[in-house]
N, C-alpha and C positions, 0 to 999 in steps of 0.2 A: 631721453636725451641726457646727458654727461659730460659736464664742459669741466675740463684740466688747464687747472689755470698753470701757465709756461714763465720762464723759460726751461726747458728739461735739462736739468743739470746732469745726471746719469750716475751711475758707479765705474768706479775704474776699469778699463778693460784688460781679462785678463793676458798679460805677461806670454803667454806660451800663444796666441793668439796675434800678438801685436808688436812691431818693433816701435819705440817711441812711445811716447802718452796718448792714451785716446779713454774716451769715456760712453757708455752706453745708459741711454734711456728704452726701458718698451713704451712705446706707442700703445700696440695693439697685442696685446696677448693669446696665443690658440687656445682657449677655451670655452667653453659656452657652444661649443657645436663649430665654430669660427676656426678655417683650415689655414689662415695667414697670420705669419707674426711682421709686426712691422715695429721696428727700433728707430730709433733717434742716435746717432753715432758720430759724436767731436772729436777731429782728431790735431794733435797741435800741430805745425810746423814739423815738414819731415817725417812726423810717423805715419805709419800703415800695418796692412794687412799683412801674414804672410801670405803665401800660394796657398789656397784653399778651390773649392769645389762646392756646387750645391748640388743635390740628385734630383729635383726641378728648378732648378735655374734661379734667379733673381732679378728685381730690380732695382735701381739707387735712383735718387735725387736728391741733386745736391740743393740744396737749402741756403747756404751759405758758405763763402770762400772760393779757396780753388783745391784744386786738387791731380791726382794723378791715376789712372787705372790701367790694368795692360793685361791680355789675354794671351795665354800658351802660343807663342810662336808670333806674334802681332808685335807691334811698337808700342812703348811708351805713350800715350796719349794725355792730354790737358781736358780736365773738365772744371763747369765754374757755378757757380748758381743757378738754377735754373735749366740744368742739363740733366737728362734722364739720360739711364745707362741700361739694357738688354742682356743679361747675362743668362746663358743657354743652360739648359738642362746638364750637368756633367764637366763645365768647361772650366779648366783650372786660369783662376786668376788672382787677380790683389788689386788693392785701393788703399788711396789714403791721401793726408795733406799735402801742398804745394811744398817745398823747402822752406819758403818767407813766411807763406799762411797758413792760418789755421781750416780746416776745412768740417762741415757739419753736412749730412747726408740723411734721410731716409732709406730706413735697407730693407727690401719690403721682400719676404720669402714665405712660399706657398709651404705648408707642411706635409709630407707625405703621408701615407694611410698605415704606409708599412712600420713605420720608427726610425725610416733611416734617417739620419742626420748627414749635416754637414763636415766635409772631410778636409782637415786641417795636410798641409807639408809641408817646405822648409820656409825658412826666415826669407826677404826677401833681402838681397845683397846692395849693398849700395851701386855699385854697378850695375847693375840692374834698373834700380828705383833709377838713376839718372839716365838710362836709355842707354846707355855702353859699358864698357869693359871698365875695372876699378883704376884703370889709370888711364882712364879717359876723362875721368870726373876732376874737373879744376878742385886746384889742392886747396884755394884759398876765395870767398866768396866775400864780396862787402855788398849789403842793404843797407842804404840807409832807413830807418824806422822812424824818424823823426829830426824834421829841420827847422825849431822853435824859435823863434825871433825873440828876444827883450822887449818889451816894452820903456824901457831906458838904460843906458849904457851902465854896468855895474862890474865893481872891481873884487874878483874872487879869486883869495887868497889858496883857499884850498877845498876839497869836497870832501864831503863824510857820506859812505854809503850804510845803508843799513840795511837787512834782511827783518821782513817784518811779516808779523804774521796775526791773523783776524783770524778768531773761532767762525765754526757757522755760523751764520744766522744772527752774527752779531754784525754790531753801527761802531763806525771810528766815532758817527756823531759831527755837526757841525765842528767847522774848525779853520783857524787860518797859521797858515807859517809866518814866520819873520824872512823869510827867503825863499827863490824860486826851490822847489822840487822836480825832481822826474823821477821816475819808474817806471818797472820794465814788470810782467806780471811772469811769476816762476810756475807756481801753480796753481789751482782752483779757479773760483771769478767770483767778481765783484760789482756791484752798483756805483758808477763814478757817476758823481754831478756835481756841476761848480753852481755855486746860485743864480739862478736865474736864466741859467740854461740847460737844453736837453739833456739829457740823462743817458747812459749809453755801457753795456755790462762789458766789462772788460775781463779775456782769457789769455791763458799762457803765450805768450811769445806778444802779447800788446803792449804798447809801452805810454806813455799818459805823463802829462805835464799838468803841477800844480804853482798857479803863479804868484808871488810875492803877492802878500795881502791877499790876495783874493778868498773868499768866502765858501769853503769847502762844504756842499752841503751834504753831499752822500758820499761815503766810501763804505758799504755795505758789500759783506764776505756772503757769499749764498750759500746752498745747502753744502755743498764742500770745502766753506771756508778758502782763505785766501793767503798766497804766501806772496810776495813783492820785492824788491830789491829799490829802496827810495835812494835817492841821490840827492843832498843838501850842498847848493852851492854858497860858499862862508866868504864873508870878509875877512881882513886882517883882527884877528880878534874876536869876528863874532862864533857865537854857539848857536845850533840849531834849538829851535825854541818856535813852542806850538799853543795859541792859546785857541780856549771853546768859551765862545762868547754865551753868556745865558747861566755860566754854570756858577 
């Protein structure tokens, strides 16, 4: 027995393979006599697959999110956690994240005897990815990500945003602001936790509220380190200003 301690962060997937960001973990590697590869596969908001093929077929489960999948000549379809997907010997398709969410999968593929691999073709078009023709896709979408309440009415003169960024495997470290924060995560992920509550890893397209005073205890970058866009909202006069209590 063999226990891998999680969460699978992955390597980036390659580029020629993927439109948007996505990341690949192996699971299960074909070696040792073992004819199945099974990967671990995040993908952000909007990206996917292009048109590919397997020569024995596949299966996905999604794990978490949502997502999208669609088969040569078939519709667009919605898949969510929890949904297993049947992909035939041969049959040209694509997958990938919801537009809002991020989506995370198991892609579990039998290896053939002969070497064939799997067979890559074109990008998949956004007309496509949204089920119609490119000028069928609304030109302009609003989400909201986030509707944070104050905890007391406060007057903010202006905001500073900043782009920040954490090595791997490194700690912001205990810490509290002198005003409320948001952010929006760009790329990698992160361990957020406020004291004295759950703790919850945050990836690209998530967005996380730090509140005035409160007591920051985790913002830890994981094995791909973390990039962030923070948003400091100021009074008349004030400066953004971070103190770590202990230090």
């Amino acid at each position: 027995m063999q226990i891998s301690q999680g969460p699978l962060d992955g390597v980036p997937a390659p580029a020629e393979w993927f439109t948007g960001d996505a990341w690949i973990a192996p699971v299960v590697e074909p070696e040792g006599g073992a004819r199945t590869q099974v990967d671990s596969v995040r993908f952000a908001p909007g990206s996917r697959t292009v048109w590919h093929r397997h020569p024995l077929g596949q299966v996905l489960v999604v794990t978490e999110g949502a997502g999208r999948v669609q088969r040569r000549g078939g519709p667009v379809e919605t898949i969510r956690a929890g949904d297993t997907v049947h992909i035939a010997p041969g049959e040209w398709h694509w997958h990938g994240a919801a537009p809002d969410r991020p989506m995370t999968h198991l892609a579990i593929e039998p290896v053939p005897d002969d070497g064939s691999s799997t067979e890559a073709g074109e990008p998949v078009g956004d007309g496509e990815y949204h089920g119609g023709r490119v000028e069928d896709v609304q030109a302009v979408t609003r989400t909201v990500l986030l509707d944070q309440v104050l905890p007391a009415p406060r007057s903010t003169q202006r905001v500073e945003v900043r782009r920040i960024t954490i090595a791997p495997r490194r700690a912001a470290g205990l810490h509290v602001h002198n005003g409320p924060v948001f952010g929006s995560i760009e790329t990698g992920t992160a361990v957020y936790q406020i004291e004295g509550e759950a703790a919850a890893v945050l990836r690209p397209g998530d967005v996380f509220y730090e509140p005035e005073g409160a007591r920051i205890a985790r913002f830890d970058a994981e094995e791909d380190g973390v990039t962030f866009l923070g948003y400091f909202l100021l009074g008349d006069g004030e400066a953004a200003e971070i103190e770590f209590p202990g230090r």
